[in-house]
C-alpha positions in Angstrom: 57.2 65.0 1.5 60.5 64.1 3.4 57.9 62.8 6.1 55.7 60.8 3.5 58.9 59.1 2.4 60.1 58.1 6.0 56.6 56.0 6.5 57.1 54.1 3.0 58.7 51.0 3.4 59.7 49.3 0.5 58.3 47.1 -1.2 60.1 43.3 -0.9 59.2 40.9 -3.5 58.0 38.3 -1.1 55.2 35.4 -2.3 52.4 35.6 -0.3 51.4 33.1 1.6 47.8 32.4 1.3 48.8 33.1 -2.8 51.2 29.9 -2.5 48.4 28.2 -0.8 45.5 28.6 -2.0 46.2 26.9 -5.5 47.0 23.7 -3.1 44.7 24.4 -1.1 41.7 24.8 -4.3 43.0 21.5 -5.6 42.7 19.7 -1.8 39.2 21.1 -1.7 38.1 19.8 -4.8 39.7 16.4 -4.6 37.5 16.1 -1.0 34.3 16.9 -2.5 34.6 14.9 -5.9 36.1 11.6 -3.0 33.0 12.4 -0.6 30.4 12.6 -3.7 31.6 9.1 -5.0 31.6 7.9 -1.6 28.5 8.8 -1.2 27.0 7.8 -4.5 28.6 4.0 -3.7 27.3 4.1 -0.6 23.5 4.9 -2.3 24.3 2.0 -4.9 25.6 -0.7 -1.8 22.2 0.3 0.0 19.9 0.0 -3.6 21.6 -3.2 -4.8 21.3 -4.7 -1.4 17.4 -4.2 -1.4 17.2 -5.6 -5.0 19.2 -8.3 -4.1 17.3 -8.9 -0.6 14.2 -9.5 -3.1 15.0 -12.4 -4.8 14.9 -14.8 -1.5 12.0 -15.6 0.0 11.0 -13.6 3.0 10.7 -17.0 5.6 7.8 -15.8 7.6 6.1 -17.6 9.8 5.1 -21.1 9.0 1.2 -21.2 8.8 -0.1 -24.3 11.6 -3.1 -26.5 10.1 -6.3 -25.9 12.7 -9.7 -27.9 12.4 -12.8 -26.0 12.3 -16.3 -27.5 11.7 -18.4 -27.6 8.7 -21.3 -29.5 8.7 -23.2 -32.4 10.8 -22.2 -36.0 9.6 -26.1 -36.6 8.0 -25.9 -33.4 6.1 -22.5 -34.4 4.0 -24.1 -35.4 0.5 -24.2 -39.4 -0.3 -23.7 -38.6 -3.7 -22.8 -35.4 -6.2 -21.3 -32.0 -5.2 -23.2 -30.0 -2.0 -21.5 -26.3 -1.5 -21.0 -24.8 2.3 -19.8 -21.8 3.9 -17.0 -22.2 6.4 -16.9 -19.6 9.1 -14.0 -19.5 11.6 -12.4 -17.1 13.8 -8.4 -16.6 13.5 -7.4 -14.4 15.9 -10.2 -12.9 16.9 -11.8 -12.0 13.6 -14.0 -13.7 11.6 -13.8 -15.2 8.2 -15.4 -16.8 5.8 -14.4 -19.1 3.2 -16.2 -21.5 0.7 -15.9 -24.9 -0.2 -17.0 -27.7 -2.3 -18.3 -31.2 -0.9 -17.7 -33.8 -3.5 -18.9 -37.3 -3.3 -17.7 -40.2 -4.8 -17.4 -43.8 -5.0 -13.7 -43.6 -2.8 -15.4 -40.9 0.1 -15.3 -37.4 0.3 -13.2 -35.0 -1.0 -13.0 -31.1 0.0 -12.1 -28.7 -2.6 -11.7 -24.8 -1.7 -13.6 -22.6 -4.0 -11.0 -20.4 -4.9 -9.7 -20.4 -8.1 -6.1 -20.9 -8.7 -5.6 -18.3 -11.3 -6.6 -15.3 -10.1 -8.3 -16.3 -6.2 -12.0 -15.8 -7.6 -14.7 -17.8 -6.3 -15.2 -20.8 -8.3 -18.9 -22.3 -9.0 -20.4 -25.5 -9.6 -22.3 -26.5 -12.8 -24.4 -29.6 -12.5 -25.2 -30.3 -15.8 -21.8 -30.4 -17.5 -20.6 -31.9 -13.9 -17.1 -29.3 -13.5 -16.2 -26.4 -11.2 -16.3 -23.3 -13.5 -14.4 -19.9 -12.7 -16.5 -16.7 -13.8 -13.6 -14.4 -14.0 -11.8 -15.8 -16.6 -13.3 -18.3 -17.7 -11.0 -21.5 -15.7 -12.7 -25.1 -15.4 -12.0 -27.6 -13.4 -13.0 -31.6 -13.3 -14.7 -33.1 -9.9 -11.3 -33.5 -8.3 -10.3 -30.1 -8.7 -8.4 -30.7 -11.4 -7.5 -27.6 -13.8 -9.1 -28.6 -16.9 -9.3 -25.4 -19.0 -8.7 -21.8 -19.6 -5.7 -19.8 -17.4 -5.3 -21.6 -13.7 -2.0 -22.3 -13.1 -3.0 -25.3 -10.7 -5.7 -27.3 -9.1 -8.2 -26.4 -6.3 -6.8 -26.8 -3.1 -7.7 -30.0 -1.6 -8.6 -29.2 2.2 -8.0 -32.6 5.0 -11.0 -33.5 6.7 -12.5 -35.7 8.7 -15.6 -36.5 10.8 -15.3 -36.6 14.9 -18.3 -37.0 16.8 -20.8 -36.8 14.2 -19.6 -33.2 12.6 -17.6 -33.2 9.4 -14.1 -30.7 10.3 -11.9 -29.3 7.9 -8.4 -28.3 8.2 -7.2 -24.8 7.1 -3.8 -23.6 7.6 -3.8 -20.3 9.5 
């Protein structure tokens, strides 16, 4: 036992270190995270309210240029009434088609696209009560293009034209 007693040291009431830390250093740990998790979260909110913001303003792109494509051959534009063609043209190397309406009248020629205002459905001529009717929801429209009736917002899109070299040509923005 004498030996035992000459290993022993005794014991000193001394504060640990890492037990005088570690409270401090808990607290500094927690303050870091909660910081970094709000930092974070704004950082989420910036990025989200910037992107809703970004949406109200109109995106700018590019500015459609107005290109003449034929229609029809001078003699077969109608003298009188309402005469309905196809308008094929090539943007960029693909095709398209488009509709539009030939209307006669005392002043010239007007060009009306077929597509309706409301919705972009084809719109189609009836002769006998003389207006452009929509089939999708039931729109009207008078022989200028006109909204008349039922949910279009606005009138048929007037197209320019004009005849060069015996060919009526019509200008689409593309």
């Amino acid at each position: 036992m004498v030996g035992r007693d000459v290993f022993c040291r005794p014991r000193i009431d001394i504060p640990d270190p890492l037990g005088v830390l570690y409270p401090r250093m808990e607290q500094g740990r927690r303050e870091f995270i909660k910081k970094a998790l709000y930092g974070i979260f704004a950082l989420l909110g910036l990025g989200s309210l910037a992107g809703s913001l970004r949406s109200l303003w109109p995106t700018g792109g590019p500015q459609k240029t107005l290109a003449w494509f034929p229609l029809l051959a001078e003699d077969d534009v109608p003298r009188q009434g309402v005469r309905k063609a196809e308008l094929v043209y090539a943007v960029g190397g693909n095709e398209r088609k488009g509709r539009v309406f030939i209307v006669s009248s005392p002043d010239g020629f007007i060009v009306l696209s077929a597509v309706c205002s409301h919705l972009g459905c084809l719109v189609n001529y009836n002769k006998g009560k003389r207006e452009f009717q929509c089939p999708c929801h039931g729109g009207r429209y008078d022989l200028t293009g006109r909204n008349i009736a039922g949910p279009p917002p606005a009138p048929l899109t007037t197209l320019p034209h004009r005849i060069e070299n015996g060919i009526m040509i019509v200008g689409m923005k593309v």
